[in-house]
N, C-alpha and C positions, 0 to 999 in steps of 0.2 A: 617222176615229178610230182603226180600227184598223193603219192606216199609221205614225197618228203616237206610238202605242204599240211598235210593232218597231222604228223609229226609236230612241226611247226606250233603249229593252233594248238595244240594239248599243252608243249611247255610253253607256252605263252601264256594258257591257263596258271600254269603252275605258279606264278611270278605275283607275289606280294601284290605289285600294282596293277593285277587284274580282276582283282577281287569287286571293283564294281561294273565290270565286261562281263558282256553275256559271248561266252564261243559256241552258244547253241545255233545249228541255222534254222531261219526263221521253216522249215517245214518239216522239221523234225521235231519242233513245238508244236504244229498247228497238229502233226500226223499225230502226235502222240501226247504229249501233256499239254492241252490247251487250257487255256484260265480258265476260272470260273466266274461266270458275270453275274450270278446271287448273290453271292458274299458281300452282305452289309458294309458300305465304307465309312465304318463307327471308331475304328482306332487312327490315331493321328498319321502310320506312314498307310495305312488305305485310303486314308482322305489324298493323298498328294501321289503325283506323277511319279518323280523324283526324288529318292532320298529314301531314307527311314526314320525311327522314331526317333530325337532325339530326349537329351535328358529334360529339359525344361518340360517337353510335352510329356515326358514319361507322367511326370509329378502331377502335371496338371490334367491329365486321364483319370488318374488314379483318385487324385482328390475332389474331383467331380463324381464321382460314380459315390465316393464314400458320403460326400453332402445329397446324394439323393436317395443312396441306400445307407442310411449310420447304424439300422439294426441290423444290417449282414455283413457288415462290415468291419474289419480293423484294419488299419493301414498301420506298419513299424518299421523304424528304421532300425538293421542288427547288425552296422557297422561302415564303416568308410572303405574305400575304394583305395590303392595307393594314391591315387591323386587326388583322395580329399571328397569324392562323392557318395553321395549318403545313396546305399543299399537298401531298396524298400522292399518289404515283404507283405504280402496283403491275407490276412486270414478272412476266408467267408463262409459260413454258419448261417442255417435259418433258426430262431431261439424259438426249441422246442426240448421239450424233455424227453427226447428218444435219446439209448445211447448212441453216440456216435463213434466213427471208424475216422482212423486224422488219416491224410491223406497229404503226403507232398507233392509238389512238382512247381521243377524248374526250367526257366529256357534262358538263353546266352551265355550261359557256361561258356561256350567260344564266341568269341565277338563278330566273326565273319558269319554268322549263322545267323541273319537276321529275321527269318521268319519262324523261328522257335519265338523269340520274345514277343512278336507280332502276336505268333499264337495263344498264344498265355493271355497278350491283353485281352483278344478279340472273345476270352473262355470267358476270363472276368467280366467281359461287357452283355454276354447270352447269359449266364448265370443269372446275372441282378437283372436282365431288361425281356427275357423270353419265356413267355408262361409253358412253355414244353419244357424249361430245363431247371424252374423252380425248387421244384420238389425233391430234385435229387440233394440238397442241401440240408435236407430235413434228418437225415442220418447219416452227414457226413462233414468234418469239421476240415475245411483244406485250406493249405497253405502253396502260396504262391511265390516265387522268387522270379521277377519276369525276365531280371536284364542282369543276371547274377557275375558276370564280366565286364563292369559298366566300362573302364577303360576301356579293355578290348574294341568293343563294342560302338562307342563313340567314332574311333579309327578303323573301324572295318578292321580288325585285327583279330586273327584266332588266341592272341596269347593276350595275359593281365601284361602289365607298365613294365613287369622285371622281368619279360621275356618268357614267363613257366604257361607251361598250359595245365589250364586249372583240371583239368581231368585224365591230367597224370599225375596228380599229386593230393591224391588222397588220405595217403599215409607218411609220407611226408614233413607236406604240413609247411611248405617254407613261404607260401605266398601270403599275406595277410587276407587277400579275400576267401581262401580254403579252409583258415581258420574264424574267420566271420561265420560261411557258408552251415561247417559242420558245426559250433555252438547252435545256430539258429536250429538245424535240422535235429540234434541230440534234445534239446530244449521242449521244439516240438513233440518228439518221439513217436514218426509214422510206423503206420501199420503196413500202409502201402507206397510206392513211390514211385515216382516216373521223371526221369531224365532228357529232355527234350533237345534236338538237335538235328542238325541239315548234313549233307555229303555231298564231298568232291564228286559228280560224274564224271570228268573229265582229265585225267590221269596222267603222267607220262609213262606208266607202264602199261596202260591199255591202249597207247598209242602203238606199241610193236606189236600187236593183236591183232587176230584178222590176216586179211591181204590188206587193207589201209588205215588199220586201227579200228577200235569199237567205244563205244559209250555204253557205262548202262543203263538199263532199260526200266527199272524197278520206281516206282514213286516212293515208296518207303523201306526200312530195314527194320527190324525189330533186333536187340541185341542183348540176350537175357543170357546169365552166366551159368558156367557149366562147375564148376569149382566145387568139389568133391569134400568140402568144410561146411555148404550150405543145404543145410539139411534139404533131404530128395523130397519130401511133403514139397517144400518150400515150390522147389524147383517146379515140382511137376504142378503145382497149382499154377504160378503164375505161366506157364507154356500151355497149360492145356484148358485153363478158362479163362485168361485176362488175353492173353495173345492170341487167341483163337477167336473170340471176341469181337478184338478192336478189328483184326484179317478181316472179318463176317464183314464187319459194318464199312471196312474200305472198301472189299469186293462191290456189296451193293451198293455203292457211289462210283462205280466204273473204276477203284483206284489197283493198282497189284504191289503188292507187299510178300516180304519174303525173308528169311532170316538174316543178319546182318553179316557181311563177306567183307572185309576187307584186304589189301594186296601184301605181300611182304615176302624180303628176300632170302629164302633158305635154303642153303648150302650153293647157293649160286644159280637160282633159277624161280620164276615167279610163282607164289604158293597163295591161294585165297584161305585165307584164316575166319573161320565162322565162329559166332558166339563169344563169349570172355570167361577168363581166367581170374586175371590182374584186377587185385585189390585195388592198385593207385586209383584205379578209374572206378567211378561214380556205381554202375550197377551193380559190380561183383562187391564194395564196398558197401552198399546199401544192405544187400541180400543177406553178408556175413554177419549184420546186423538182427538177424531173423526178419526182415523187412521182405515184403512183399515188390519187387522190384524188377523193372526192364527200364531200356533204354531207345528210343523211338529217333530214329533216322531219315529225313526228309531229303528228299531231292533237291537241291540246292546251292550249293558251294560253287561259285564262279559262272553261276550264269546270271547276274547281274537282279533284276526286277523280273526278269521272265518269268511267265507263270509264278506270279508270286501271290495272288487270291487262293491259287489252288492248291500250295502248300500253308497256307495258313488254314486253310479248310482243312488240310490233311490233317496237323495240328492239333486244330479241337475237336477230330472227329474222334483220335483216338483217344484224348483226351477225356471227352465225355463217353466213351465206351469204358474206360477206367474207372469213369466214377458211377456209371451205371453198374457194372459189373461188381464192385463194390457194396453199393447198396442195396443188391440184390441177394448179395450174399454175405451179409451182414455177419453172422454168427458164424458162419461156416471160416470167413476170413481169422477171426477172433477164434475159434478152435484149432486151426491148423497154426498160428504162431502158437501160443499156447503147450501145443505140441510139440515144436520145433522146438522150443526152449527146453520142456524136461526132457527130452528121448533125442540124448547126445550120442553121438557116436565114440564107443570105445577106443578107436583110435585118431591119429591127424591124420592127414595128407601135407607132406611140406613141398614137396613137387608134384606136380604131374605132366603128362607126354598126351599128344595127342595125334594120332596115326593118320597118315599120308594115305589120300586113297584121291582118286580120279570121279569126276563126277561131270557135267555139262550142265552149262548154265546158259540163258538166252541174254545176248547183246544186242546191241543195234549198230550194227555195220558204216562205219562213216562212206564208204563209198557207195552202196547201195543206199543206205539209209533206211536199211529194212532190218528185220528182226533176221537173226541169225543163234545158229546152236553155237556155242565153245564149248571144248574140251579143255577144263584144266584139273589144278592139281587142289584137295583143299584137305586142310587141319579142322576137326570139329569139335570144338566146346562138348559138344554132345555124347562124344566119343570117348572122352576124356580118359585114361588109364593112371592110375596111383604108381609112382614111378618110388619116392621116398617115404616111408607111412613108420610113425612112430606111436607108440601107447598114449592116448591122450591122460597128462597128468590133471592130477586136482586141484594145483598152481602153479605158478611162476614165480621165483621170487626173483628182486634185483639188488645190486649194492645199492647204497644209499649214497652214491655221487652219483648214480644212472636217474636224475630228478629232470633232465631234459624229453628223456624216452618216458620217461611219466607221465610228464605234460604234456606230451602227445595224445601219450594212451588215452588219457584226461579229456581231453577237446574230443576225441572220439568217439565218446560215451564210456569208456571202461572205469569201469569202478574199481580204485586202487589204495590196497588200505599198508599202515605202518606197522613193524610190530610195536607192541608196546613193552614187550621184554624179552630177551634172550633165548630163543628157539632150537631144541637139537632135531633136526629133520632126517629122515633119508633122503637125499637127492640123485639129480644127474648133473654134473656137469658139463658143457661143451668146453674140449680142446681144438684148437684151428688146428686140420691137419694138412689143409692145404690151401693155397690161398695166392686170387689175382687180383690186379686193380685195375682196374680198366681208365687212363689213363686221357682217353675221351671223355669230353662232360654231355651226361644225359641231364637234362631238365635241371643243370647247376649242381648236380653232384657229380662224384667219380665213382661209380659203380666196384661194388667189393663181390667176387665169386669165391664162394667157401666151401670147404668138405671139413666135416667136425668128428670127432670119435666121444661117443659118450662114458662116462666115468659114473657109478657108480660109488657113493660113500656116507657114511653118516658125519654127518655137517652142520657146525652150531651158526646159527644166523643169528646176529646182533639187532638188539634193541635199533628202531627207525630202519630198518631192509625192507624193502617195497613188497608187498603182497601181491599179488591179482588172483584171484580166486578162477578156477573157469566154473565155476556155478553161477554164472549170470546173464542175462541176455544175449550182450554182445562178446560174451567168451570167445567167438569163432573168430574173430576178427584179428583175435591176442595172436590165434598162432602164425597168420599172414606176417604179424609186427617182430615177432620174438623168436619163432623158429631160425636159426641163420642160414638155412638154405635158402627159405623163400624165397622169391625173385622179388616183391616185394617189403621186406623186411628192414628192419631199421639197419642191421647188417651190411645187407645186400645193397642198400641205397648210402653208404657209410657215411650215417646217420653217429653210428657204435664203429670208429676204426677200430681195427685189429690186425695180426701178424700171423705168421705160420708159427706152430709151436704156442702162442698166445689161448688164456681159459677165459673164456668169455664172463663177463658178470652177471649173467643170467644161468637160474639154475631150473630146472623141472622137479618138481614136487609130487611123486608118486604115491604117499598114501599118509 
């Protein structure tokens, strides 16, 4: 009976309209995440019981803080919401002549995650009003997106107006706020970046867990990508000084944080998947960028207002370890991108596999209500193996009806040039050698699975055929877009339909 009562309460979680219910019991908050009663109540949902920010308050925080600070401040709007709401971005800067390091971060990317946008206000408001956190602005020019899902958001909803979740759809590109989001951020052009956001505790597959289900245990997730396109500098800086870091400064605030694990079902049995791969999503897109980037996970998703001080503290704790870590390592940041750019790797990765191995993790027991060990099954980022690895070429080129996949690449950041006269190249071409459709819609498309055979030829390319060079920043990004295996891929997401037997109109450019 009382199995199929925890049962119960988890998918009850699960359910759109639980999203402002707390199914935490009130002593498994007190035992273990209890508020924080320091936390200044300076932003508009700390001031109140009930509720969260809304838009009117948003505006009117924001534009308060800018009429009292106008020299650390810019407030901008970098575009509308499908429903018409203007997207404010806040840059703050102390006007000084040091170089500075730009620095992005966003919260509400999903709308049910209300104490990421919380956090962002609450950064903006210690920034301009707390003489301990002053100074970090003096070498660092950052940019803020507080409530980057304003519909979502509004409705307590993870997804924008047209249903997509903005953080699957990074490459994409079909929601108008993902193409707002990435102009704003290409525009800016961070060095570093942080993507902020809350998680489900409360599961329906950690309800069959246990002897009567588990929750977990963790205040926070970090979730930095594993994806064998972004240069290993990259990787090993932002794991081994930004996320080690922010861990120091949560430990000594009593918090525990741990690498990000999420659940999913493979080959017919539950598998926690740690770290990322997939471009669509926000950090392994950032990274491929040569950007300095993770993604920060709070405790949160369906337990209503509970402990809701203490994940906004979570919030700007690690938020300001970013930007401390940052400006402490001013040069060192700017050397390793630097780096990442000229010392490309020889070849791509279009796939990769990541190996099945058994580990234990600690939960919290719903029937005891106490920490307990699990044994499960997990996939790691970290782990990662090169399944499909081809020569990286020295371009891409496309027909010149491929002006869609352009203007993608384009909103991106990739820089894509025309030719201006008649080119004989050696190339590859891809032929489809095999080929499914997935006939389910993911995130409003129909998913295409490809195997291609390369061809080999000298081939004249007409005046106006799309260029993309991979000599430039965001080159890494091109091969997630254009390779047609990726999982990600304009391909893959048939963005570019195609057929078995079919030559794709993308060629590689070998020398």
């Amino acid at each position: 009976m009382k199995k199929t009562i925890y049962t119960l309460l988890i998918l009850l979680i699960s359910l759109p309209i639980a999203g402002q219910l707390s199914q935490q019991s009130k002593n498994i908050t007190e035992t273990f995440f209890p508020d924080i009663s320091s936390v200044e109540n300076s932003t508009p949902a700390l001031k109140k019981k009930k509720g969260y920010t809304n838009y009117t308050e948003l505006w009117n925080f924001l534009n308060d803080l800018k009429a009292s600070h106008s020299k650390n401040v810019i407030i901008s709007t970098i575009g509308e919401s499908q429903k018409g709401k203007e997207i404010p971005m806040v840059i703050l800067t102390n006007p000084t002549d040091n170089e500075k390091v730009r620095v992005w971060m966003q919260g509400g990317l999903h709308g049910d995650e209300s104490a990421s946008t919380e956090g962002m206000l609450y950064l903006i408001h210690k920034l301009l009003t707390d003489e301990k956190y002053k100074t970090i602005l003096d070498d660092i020019e950052l940019a803020i997106v507080p409530m980057a899902n304003i519909d979502g958001y509004l409705k307590k909803d993870r997804y924008a107006a047209n249903g997509l979740d903005l953080n699957r759809d990074q490459t994409k590109l079909m929601a108008p706020e993902s193409v707002v989001l990435k102009n704003a951020f290409v525009a800016f052009n961070p060095e570093v970046a942080v993507d902020f956001h809350e998680f489900r505790p409360f599961r329906r597959d950690l309800a069959m867990m246990g002897n009567f289900g588990v929750v977990t245990l963790y205040d926070a997730m970090f979730l930095n990508t594993g994806n064998l396109n972004v240069p290993k500098n990259l990787r090993d800086l932002t794991e081994n000084l930004f996320v080690k870091n922010a861990q120091k400064s949560l430990k000594s605030s009593g918090f525990n944080s741990v690498p990000y694990v999420s659940t999913a079902d493979y080959n017919g049995e539950v598998v926690f998947n740690q770290g990322s791969l997939n471009s669509r999503s926000s950090v392994t897109n950032y990274a491929l960028t040569n950007t300095i980037a993770t993604l920060l996970e709070v405790r949160g998703v369906g337990i209503g207002k509970t402990s809701f001080k203490r994940r906004v503290f979570i919030t700007f704790s690690v938020a300001i370890s970013f930007l401390e870590t940052t400006k402490n390592n001013k040069l060192l940041v700017k050397e390793e991108i630097e780096k990442a750019i000229n010392e490309q790797r020889e070849d791509v990765v279009v796939t990769h596999k990541r190996p099945i191995y058994k580990d234990t993790i600690q939960v919290i027991d719903l029937n005891t209500e106490q920490i307990i060990d699990l044994e499960v099954k997990k996939r790691d980022a970290a782990r990662v193996q090169p399944v499909l690895v081809r020569k990286r070429p020295i371009a891409y080129y496309l027909d010149e009806d491929q002006k869609i996949l352009v203007d993608k690449m384009r909103i991106l950041g990739v820089k894509v040039a025309q030719l201006s006269a008649d080119e004989e190249k050696i190339s590859e071409s891809y032929t489809i050698t095999y080929y499914d459709k997935n006939f389910k819609k993911y995130e409003k498309v129909n998913q295409q699975d490809v195997r291609t055979m390369l061809t080999k030829e000298k081939k004249i390319f007409k005046k106006g055929t799309y260029k993309v060079s991979m000599n430039q920043k965001r080159a890494n990004i091109v091969i997630e877009l254009l390779e047609p295996e990726a999982p990600n891929s304009f391909v893959s997401f048939g963005l570019l339909k195609t057929k078995e037997g079919a030559q794709l109109p993308i060629y590689r450019i070998l020398n």
